[in-house]
C-alpha angles and dihedrals in degrees: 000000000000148000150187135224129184140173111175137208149172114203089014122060119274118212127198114194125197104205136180147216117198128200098269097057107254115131122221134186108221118171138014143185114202119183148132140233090014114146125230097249091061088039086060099049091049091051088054093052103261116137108226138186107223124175080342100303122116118229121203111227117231113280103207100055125105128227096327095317114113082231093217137125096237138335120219119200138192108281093228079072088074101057108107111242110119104112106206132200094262088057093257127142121226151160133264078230089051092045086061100044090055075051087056096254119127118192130177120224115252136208125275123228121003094141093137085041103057089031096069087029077061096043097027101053121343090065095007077123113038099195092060111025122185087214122056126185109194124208082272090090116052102154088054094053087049107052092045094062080049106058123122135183113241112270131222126185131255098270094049096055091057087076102031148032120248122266118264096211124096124248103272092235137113081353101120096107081051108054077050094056091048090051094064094038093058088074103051103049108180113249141160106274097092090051085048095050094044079065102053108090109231096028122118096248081046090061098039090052080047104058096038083064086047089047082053096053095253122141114281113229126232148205092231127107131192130258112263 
């Protein structure tokens, strides 16, 4: 199945992530767009698969939507896209949420932080084993790559941090990919069922832990059981 993720911005960079979840249960990161001062309207249009020039720049519609439809589950977004602050020309007052949804495109609000959170999800199980990771980025999302070899915790100087510890939230530059990237990952906390279900003889994980000790060299096991 997939899913959407969006944090949007004016004079910073949006990014809008298409994201997956196969059957076994990994999670991948398949596709971004990543742009500034792009109006909802065009963001719209990209989400729903349309190519547009913008400003001179040329924006690859989503390729995994479906006549005109975003083709996802869901999309989360970032919650300040629900303050109401958008004046209109009937004198109305709406959301940016609210603008994309009249461009037939419904989001959900996300939550906001978690840096510290996703950060040890990311270290302490989705790439805990770097030769089989549960969460894979491919080469269509550079910015995210990028910015994630870029994140820093917030700094203080020396005298501050004589009365108190150092934030555990990260500097709140050149992260937009990331917040995305948070977005989707609230809703898949790691937990204990794959590891469970590895151990179940017969299950899918089961097969697929299975073959990779085949693939090692290792015995395979059987149903089998011997004559008494």
């Amino acid at each position: 199945r997939l899913y959407g993720a969006f944090d949007y911005g004016w004079r910073n960079p949006g990014c809008f992530l298409v994201c997956g979840v196969a059957q076994d249960g990994d999670l991948f990161v398949l596709w971004e767009t990543y742009a500034r001062k792009v109006p909802v309207t065009q963001w719209a249009k990209i989400m729903k698969g349309e190519t547009i020039r913008w400003q001179g720049e040329v924006h690859e519609g989503n390729p995994f939507a479906r006549d005109g439809d975003p083709g996802l589950a869901w999309l989360r977004a970032d919650p300040s896209l629900w303050a109401e602050n958008q004046e209109l020309s009937d004198n109305t007052v709406k959301s940016v949420a609210d603008l994309f949804r009249r461009c037939g495109v419904a989001m959900q609000p996300a939550d906001k932080g978690g840096d510290t959170t996703i950060a040890e999800w990311l270290y302490g199980a989705y790439w805990a084993d770097p030769a089989h990771p549960r969460l894979r980025i491919t080469t269509r999302c550079p910015h995210l790559l990028r910015e994630l070899g870029g994140l820093r915790h917030k700094e203080i100087s020396a005298r501050v941090g004589l009365r108190m510890d150092a934030p555990e939230s990260f500097q709140a530059k050149d992260d937009h990919a990331w917040d995305a990237l948070k977005y989707f990952l609230q809703k898949f906390p790691p937990g204990p069922g794959q590891m469970q279900a590895a151990q179940r003889a017969g299950s899918f994980h089961w097969w697929k832990k299975t073959t990779k000790a085949a693939q090692q060299g290792k015995p395979m096991p059987t149903f089998r059981r011997e004559m008494v």
